[in-house]
C-alpha positions as semicolon CSV with decimal commas, in nm:
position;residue;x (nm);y (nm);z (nm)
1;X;-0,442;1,492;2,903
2;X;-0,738;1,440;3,183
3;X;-0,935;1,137;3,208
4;X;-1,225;1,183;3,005
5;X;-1,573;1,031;3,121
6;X;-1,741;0,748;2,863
7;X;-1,995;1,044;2,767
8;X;-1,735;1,270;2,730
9;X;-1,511;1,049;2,490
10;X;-1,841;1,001;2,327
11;X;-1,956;1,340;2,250
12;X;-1,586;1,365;2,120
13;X;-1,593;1,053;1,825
14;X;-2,005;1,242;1,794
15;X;-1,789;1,575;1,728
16;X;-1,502;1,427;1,536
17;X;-1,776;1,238;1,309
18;X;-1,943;1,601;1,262
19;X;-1,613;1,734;1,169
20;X;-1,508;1,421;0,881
21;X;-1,839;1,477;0,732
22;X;-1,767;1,807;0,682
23;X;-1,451;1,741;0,561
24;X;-1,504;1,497;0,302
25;X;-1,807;1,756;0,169
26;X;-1,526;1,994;0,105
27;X;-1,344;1,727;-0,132
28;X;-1,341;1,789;-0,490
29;X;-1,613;1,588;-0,685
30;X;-1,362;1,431;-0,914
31;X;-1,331;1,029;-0,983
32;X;-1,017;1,039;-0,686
33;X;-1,251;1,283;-0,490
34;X;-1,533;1,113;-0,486
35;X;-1,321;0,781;-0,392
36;X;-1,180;0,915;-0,095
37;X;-1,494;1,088;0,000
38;X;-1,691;0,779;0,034
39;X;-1,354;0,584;0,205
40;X;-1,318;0,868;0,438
41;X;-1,712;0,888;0,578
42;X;-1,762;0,519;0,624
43;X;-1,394;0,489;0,831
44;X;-1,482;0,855;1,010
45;X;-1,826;0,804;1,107
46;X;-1,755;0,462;1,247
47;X;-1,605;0,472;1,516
48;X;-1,869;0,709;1,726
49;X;-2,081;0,416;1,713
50;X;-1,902;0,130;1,758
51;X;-1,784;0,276;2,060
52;X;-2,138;0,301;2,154
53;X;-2,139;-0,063;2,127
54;X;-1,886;-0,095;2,325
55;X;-1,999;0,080;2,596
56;X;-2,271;-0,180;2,576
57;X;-2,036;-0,499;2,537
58;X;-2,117;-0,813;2,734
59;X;-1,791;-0,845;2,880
60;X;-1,459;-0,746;2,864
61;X;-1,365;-0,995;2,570
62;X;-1,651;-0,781;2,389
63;X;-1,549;-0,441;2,477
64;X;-1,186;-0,495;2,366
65;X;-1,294;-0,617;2,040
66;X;-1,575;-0,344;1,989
67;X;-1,279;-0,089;2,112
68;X;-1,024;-0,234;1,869
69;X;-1,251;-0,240;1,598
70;X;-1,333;0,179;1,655
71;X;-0,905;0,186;1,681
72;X;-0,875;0,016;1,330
73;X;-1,177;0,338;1,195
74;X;-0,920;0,554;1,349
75;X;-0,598;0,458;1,173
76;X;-0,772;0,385;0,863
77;X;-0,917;0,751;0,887
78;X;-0,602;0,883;0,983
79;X;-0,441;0,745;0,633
80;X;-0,742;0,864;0,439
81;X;-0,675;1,250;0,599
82;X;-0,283;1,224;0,489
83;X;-0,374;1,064;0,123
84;X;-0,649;1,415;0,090
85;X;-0,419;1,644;0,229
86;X;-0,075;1,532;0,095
87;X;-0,309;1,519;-0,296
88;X;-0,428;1,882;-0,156
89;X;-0,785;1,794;-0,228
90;X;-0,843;1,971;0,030
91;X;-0,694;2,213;0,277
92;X;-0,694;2,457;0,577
93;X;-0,785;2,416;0,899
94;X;-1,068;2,138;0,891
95;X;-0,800;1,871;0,759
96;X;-0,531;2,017;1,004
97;X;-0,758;1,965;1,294
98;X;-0,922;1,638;1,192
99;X;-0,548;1,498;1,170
100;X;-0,496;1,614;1,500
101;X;-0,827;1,513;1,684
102;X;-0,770;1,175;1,508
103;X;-0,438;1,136;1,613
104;X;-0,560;1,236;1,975
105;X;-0,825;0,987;1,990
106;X;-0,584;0,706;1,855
107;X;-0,354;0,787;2,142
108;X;-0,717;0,726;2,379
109;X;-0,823;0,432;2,215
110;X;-0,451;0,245;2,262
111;X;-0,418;0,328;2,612
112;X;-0,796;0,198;2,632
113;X;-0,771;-0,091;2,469
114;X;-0,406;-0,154;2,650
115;X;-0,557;-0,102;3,029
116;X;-0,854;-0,370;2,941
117;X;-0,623;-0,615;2,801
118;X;-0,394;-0,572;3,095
119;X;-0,718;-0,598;3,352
């Protein structure tokens, strides 16, 4: 996978955000549904801007922190997309891809977080 730029890893948590809103307006609008509707936007939206804040920190300390905190909206994401698809609330390829872009930008946000801890 190629380096991407701060702009570019940007416009991808903008982009994955797009795609978990759409997501969670495909879930069904039952009592479970609506649960892991409102779950699954707060966790999937957040991490877009926190890493915005992070590209702002005011030192390293801060942009760990900021980058680990966008790392725990990941995973928590990531369990939200298994609990909806394993329940097939929803299906297709929206979920299929979320799982994978989230997975994807897990693996970033480790090997992120891992180089500024080591520097």
């Amino acid at each position: 996978m190629k380096k991407l730029s701060p702009q570019e890893l940007e416009d991808r948590l903008i982009d994955f955000a797009v795609a978990i809103i759409d997501v969670t307006e495909a879930l069904p609008n039952s009592k479970a549904g609506n649960h892991v509707s409102g779950q699954l936007i707060r966790s999937g939206t957040s991490p877009a801007p926190n890493y915005g804040e992070a590209r702002s920190a005011e030192s390293r300390k801060d942009f760990i922190h900021k980058m680990k905190i966008s790392l725990k909206e990941l995973r928590e994401t990531m369990i939200w997309l298994k609990i909806a698809s394993r329940k097939r609330m929803i299906t297709g390829e929206g979920v299929v891809a979320s799982i994978q872009e989230c997975d994807e930008l897990i693996s970033i946000f480790v090997s992120s977080t891992r180089t500024a801890d080591a520097g």
